[in-house]
KEPATI-541062 format. One line per 10 residues: number of its first residue (from 1); their letters; for each residue x, y, z of C-alpha. Coordinates in nm, 3 decimals, decimal comma, always signed. Layout:
% residues N
NUM> a> X:Y:Z; ...
END
This chain:
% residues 419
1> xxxxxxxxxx> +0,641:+1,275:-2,856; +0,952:+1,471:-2,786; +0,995:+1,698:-2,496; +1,195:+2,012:-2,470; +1,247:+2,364:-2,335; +0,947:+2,491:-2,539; +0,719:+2,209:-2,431; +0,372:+2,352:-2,315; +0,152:+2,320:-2,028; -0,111:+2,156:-2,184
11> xxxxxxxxxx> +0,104:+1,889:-2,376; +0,201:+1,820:-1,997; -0,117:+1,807:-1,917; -0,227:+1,540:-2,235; +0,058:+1,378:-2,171; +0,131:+1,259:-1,817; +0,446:+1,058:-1,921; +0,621:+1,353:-1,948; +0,597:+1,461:-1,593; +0,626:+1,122:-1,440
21> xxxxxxxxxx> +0,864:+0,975:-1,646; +1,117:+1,234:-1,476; +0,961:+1,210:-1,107; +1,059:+1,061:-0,801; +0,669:+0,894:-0,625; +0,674:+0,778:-0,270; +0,362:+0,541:-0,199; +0,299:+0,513:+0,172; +0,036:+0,232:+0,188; +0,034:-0,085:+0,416
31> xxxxxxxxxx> -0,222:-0,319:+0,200; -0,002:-0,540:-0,041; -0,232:-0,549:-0,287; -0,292:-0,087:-0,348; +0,084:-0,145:-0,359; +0,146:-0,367:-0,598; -0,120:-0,198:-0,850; -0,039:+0,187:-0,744; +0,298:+0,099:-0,839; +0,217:-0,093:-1,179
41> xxxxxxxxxx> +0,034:+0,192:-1,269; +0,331:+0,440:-1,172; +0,606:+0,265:-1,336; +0,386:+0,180:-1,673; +0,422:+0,583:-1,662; +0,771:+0,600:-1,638; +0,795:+0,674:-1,289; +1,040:+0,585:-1,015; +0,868:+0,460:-0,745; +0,935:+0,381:-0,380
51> xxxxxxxxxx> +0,704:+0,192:-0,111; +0,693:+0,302:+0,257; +0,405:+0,074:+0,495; +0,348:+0,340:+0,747; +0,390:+0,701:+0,845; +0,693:+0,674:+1,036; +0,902:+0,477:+0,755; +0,771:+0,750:+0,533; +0,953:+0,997:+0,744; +1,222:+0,821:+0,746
61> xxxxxxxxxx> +1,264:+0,799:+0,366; +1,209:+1,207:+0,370; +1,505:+1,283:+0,562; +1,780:+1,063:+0,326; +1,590:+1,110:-0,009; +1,383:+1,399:-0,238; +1,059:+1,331:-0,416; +0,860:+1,499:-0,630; +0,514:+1,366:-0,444; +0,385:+1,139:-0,196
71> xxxxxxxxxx> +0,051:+0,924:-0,204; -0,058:+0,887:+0,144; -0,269:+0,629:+0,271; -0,522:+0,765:+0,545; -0,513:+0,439:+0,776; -0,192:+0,248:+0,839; -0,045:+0,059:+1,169; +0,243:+0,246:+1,311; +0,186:+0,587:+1,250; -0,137:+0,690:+1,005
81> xxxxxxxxxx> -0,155:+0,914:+0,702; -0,301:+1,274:+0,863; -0,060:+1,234:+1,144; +0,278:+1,172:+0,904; +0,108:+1,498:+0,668; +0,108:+1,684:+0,999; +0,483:+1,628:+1,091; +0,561:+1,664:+0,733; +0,454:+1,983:+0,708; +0,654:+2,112:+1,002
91> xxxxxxxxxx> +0,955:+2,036:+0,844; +1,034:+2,370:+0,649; +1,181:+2,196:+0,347; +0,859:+1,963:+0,254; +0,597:+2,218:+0,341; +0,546:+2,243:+0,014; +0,599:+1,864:-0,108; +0,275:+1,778:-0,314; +0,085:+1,504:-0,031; -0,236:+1,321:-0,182
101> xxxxxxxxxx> -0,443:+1,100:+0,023; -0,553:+0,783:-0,034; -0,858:+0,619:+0,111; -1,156:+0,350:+0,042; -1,380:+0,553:+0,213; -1,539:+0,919:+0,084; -1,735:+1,068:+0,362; -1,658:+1,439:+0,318; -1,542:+1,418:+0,677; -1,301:+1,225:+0,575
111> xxxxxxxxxx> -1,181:+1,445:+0,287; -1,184:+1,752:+0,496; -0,940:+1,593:+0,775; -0,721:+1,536:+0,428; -0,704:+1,902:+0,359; -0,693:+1,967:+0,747; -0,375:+1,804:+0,804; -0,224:+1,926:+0,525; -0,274:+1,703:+0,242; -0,286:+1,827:-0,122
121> xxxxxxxxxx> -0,560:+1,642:-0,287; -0,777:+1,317:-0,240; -0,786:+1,004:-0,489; -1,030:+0,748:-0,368; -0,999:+0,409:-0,430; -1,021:+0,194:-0,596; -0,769:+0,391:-0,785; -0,810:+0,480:-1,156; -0,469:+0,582:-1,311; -0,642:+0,875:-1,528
131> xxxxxxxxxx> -0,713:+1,031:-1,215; -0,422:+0,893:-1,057; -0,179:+1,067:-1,356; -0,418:+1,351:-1,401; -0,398:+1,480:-0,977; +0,016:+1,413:-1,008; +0,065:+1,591:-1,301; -0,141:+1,904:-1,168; +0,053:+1,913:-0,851; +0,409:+1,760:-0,955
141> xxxxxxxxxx> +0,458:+2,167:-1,080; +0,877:+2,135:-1,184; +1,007:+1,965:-1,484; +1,393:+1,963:-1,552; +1,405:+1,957:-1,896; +1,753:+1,849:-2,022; +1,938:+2,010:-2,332; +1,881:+1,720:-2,519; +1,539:+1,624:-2,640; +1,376:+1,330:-2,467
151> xxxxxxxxxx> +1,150:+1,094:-2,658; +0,891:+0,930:-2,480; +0,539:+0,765:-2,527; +0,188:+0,763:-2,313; +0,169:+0,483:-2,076; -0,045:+0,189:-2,254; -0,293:+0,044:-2,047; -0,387:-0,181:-2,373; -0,420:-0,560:-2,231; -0,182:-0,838:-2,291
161> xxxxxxxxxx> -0,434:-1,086:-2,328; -0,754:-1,121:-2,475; -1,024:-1,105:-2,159; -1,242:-1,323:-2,347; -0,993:-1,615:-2,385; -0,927:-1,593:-2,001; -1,162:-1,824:-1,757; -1,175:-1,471:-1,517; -1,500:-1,421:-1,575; -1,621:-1,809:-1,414
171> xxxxxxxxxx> -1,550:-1,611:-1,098; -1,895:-1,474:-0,983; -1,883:-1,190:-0,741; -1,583:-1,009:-0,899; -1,555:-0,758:-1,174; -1,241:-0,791:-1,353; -1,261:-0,643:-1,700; -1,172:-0,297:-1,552; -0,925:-0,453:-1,350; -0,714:-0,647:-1,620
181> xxxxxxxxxx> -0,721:-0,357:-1,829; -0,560:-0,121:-1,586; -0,274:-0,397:-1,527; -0,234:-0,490:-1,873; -0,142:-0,824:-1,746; -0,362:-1,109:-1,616; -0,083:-1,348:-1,446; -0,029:-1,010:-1,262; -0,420:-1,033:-1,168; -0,345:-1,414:-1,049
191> xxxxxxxxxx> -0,116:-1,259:-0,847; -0,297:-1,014:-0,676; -0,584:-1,276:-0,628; -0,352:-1,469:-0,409; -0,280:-1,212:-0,199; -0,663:-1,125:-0,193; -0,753:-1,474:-0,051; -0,511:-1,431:+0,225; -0,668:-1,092:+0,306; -0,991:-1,263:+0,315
201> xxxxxxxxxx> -0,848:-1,500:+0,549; -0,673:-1,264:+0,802; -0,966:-1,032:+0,802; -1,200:-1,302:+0,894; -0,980:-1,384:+1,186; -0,873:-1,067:+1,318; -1,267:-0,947:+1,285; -1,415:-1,186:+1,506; -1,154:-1,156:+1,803; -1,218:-0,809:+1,776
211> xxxxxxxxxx> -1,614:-0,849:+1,795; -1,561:-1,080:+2,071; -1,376:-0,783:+2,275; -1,659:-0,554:+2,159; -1,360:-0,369:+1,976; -1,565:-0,198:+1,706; -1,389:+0,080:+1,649; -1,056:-0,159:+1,549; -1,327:-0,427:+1,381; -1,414:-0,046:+1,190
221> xxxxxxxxxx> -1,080:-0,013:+1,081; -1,015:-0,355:+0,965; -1,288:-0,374:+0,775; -1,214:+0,000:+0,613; -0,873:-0,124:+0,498; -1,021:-0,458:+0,372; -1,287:-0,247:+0,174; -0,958:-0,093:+0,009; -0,806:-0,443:-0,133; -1,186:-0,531:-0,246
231> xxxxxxxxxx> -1,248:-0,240:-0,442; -0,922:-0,273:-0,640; -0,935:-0,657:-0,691; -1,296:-0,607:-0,811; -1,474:-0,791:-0,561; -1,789:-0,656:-0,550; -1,966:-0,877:-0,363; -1,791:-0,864:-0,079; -1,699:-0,520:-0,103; -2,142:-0,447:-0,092
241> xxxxxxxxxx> -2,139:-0,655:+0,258; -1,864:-0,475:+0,382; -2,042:-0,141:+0,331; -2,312:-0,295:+0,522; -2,098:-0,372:+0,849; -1,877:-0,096:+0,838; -2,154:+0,154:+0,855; -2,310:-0,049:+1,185; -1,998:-0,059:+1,349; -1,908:+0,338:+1,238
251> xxxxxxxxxx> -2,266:+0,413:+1,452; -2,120:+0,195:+1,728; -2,354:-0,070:+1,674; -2,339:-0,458:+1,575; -2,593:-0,584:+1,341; -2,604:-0,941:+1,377; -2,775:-1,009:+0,984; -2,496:-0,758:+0,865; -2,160:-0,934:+1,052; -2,268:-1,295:+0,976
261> xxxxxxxxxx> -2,357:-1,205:+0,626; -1,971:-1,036:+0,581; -1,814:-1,367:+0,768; -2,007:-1,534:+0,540; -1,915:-1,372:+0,183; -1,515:-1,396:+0,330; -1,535:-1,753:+0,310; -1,720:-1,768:+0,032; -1,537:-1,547:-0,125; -1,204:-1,694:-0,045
271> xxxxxxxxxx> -1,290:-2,069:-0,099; -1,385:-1,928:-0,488; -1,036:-1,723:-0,534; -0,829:-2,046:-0,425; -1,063:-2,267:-0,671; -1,041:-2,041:-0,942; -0,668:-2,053:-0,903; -0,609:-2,459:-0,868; -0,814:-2,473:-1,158; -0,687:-2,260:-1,370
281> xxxxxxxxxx> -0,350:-2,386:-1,278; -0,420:-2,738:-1,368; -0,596:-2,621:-1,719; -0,264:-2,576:-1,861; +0,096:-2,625:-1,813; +0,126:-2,223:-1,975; -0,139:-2,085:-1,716; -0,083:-1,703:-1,607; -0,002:-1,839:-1,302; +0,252:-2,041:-1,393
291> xxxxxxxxxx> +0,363:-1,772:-1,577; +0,377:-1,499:-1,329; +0,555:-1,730:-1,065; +0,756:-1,932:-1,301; +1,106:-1,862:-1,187; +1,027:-2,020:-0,809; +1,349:-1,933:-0,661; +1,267:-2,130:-0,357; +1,150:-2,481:-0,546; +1,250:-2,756:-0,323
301> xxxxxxxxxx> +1,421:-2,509:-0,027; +1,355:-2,637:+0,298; +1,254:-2,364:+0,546; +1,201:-2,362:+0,899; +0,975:-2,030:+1,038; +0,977:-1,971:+1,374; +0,696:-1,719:+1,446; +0,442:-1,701:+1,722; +0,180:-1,508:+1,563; -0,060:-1,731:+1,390
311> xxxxxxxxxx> -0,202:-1,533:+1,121; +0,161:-1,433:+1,059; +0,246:-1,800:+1,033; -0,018:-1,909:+0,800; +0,001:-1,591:+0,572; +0,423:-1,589:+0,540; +0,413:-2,002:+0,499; +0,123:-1,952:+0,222; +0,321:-1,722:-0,004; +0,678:-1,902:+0,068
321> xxxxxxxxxx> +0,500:-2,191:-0,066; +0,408:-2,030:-0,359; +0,768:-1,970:-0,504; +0,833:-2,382:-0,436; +0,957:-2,395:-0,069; +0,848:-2,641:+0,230; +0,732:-2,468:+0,529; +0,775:-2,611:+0,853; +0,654:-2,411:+1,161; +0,781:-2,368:+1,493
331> xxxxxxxxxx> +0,633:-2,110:+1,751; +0,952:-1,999:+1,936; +1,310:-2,031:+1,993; +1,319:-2,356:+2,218; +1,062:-2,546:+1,952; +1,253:-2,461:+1,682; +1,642:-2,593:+1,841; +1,431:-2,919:+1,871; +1,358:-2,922:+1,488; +1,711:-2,820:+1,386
341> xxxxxxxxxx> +1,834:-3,122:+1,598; +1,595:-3,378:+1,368; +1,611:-3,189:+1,024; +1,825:-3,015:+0,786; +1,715:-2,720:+0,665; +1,848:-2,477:+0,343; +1,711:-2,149:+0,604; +1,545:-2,025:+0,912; +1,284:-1,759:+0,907; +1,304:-1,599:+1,308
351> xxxxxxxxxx> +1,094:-1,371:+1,468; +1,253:-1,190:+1,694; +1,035:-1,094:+2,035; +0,885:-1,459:+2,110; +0,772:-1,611:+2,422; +0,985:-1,882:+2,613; +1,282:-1,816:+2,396; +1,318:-1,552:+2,186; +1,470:-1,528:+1,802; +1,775:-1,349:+1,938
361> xxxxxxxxxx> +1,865:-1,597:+2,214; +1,762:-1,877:+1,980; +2,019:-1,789:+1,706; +2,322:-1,741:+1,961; +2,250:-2,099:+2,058; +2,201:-2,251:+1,697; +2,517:-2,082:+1,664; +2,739:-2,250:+1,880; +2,636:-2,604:+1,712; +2,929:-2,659:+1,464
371> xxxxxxxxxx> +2,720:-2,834:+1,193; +2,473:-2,503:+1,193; +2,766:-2,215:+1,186; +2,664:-2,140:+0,835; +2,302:-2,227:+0,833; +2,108:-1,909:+0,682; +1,929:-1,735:+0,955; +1,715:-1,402:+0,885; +1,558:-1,254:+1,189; +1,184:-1,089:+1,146
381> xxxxxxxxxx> +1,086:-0,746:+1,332; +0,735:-0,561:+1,306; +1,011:-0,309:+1,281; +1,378:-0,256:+1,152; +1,587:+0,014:+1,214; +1,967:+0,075:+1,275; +1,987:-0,123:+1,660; +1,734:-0,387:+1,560; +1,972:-0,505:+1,228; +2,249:-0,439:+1,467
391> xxxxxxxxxx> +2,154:-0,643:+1,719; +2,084:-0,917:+1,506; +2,385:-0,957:+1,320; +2,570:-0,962:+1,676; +2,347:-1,244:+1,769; +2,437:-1,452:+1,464; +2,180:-1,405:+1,238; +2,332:-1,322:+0,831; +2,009:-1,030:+0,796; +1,662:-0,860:+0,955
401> xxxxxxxxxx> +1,387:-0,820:+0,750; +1,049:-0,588:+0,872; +0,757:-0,828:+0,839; +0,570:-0,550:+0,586; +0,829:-0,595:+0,322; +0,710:-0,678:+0,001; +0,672:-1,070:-0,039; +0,839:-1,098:-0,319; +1,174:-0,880:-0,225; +1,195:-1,169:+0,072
411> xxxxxxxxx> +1,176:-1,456:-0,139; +1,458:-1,260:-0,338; +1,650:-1,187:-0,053; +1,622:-1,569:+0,079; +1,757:-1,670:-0,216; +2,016:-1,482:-0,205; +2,124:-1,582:+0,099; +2,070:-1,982:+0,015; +2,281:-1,939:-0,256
END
């Protein structure tokens, strides 16, 4: 189809490529996995797309750049969904910015805090692009149409492979035909599974030390942002006995059937996802798998993370693995001099706050060991702004990277920095 000055409302409307195929998105969303497939869906509709994790680096993109809409996550670390939509809207220049939330859940209180703060509209997830492309178009209300005609097409959700010659559906518990259809790509599904398994992981962690501390209300929120990643993997198994629990704890109140059950269908859960995946792996030399991750820019890179947090350890060392690279693990500063003293490695991976020595003082010290002068060493920050980056380059280290970046842009950028 063609579009031009005398292009109507309702072709617009039919048509969503011709709105988003000219418009600037920002998704603020902290869950890896509603990014990756928001995204998929945005960019199979022409769109230009940028990722905030949080509310505040969401404001921060506001103030240097102009979009035509933001999807808005209700929950996030940092700084949460209604509270960036409230200080959005006192800025006089995006009062009118179109602002949809985002959330697993669909109480109606929920919804009405949405409108409350300020927000435009409400998507619920899992997402479905119609109504994804159908709410953006309605709001996104400008289109510069150029002199010159622009030909474009509908964004095809048509699958690249054949469902029924995939094994996806030996995985009991998950739904995937709706799922593989939306991302028109099943190594992209493999993907997202192995990101899944290590949410199933870190949720089963983080849930019980928060049960322990009678925390419900953060146990609540955990397991509202894990019900997010289940509904749009298709894991509906799970996804049922996290309904169960999150309802307890949103009454304040622990039942014991109900939070064993959900422990219970995380491992299971998990321990099927990372069979699934070895197996279908080892079927075949061509397996999605392979396929998706078959340029491992880290294959045989030696890498040396020095992290404290242990579900930050085990879920950055997972995915580095992935793309070819051998992890080894030290929990400060002081541990990891001793390992650079013993071992060569091709980079170092360094958190910055750590106890006994910290990343900063660490690096100033590698530093001054002629043999390690131009060792690769990237320093990791919850956060990065301006004076963290600054004050890591001053301390020797070639880069900072915020631990929410997208996996994949880190392998890149280690890489880069290898080579």
């Amino acid at each position: 189809m063609t579009i031009n000055n005398t292009t109507s409302a309702e072709d617009l409307k039919n048509h969503p490529r011709l709105v988003l195929a000219r418009s600037q998105v920002l998704i603020v969303e902290d869950n890896l996995i509603n990014q990756t497939v928001i995204k998929q869906f945005l960019i199979r509709a022409g769109a230009r797309v940028d990722i905030a994790s949080n509310g505040e680096d969401a404001l921060a993109l506001l103030k240097i750049k102009q979009y035509d809409a933001v999807l808005m996550d209700i929950q996030m670390p940092v700084l949460d969904g209604l509270q960036a939509c409230k200080q959005i809207r006192e800025q006089e220049h995006l009062k009118s910015l179109p602002i949809i939330g985002l959330s697993a859940g669909v109480f109606a209180d929920e919804v009405q805090q949405c409108f409350d703060h300020g927000m435009n509209d409400f998507i619920s997830k899992p997402i479905d692009p119609d109504k994804l492309y159908q709410t953006l178009v309605s709001w996104i209300s400008q289109l510069k149409v150029s002199d010159t005609d622009l030909h474009t097409s509908d964004p095809s959700m048509a699958p690249d492979q054949d469902l029924a010659d995939s094994p996806l559906g030996e995985l009991s518990g998950f739904n995937f035909e709706k799922l593989a259809l939306f991302m028109a790509d099943i190594s992209l599904t493999h993907k997202l599974l192995n990101l899944f398994a290590l949410d199933c992981r870190d949720c089963s962690v983080g849930l019980q030390n928060e049960i322990a501390m009678n925390n419900y209300q953060s146990a609540q929120s955990r397991i509202h942002g894990f019900k997010g990643s289940a509904a749009t993997i298709g894991a509906e198994a799970v996804f049922a006995a996290a309904e169960f629990l999150e309802a307890d704890l949103r009454l304040g109140q622990l039942q014991t059937e109900n939070y064993h059950h959900f422990l219970e269908m995380l491992t299971t859960t998990r321990i099927k996802v990372k069979q699934y995946l070895d197996q279908s792996e080892a079927r075949s030399e061509r397996s999605t798998v392979k396929q998706d991750l078959q340029d491992k820019l880290l294959q045989d890179r030696i890498i040396l993370l020095t992290e404290d947090n242990v579900i930050a350890q085990e879920t950055l060392k997972e995915f580095l693995e992935i793309f070819g690279a051998s992890i080894d693990v030290a929990s400060n500063g002081q541990d990891a001099l001793e390992l650079l003293k013993t071992k060569q490695y091709d980079a170092v991976l360094m958190d910055i706050h750590m106890p006994v020595l910290d990343g900063l003082q660490a690096c100033k010290l590698i530093r001054q060991q002629e043999h390690l002068q131009h060792l690769p060493i990237i320093g990791l920050s919850a956060r990065v702004c301006a004076d963290t980056s600054q004050q890591c380059l001053d301390h020797g280290m070639n880069g900072c990277i915020a631990k929410t970046v997208d996996p994949q842009e880190l392998v890149k950028q280690l890489a880069l920095w290898m080579n």
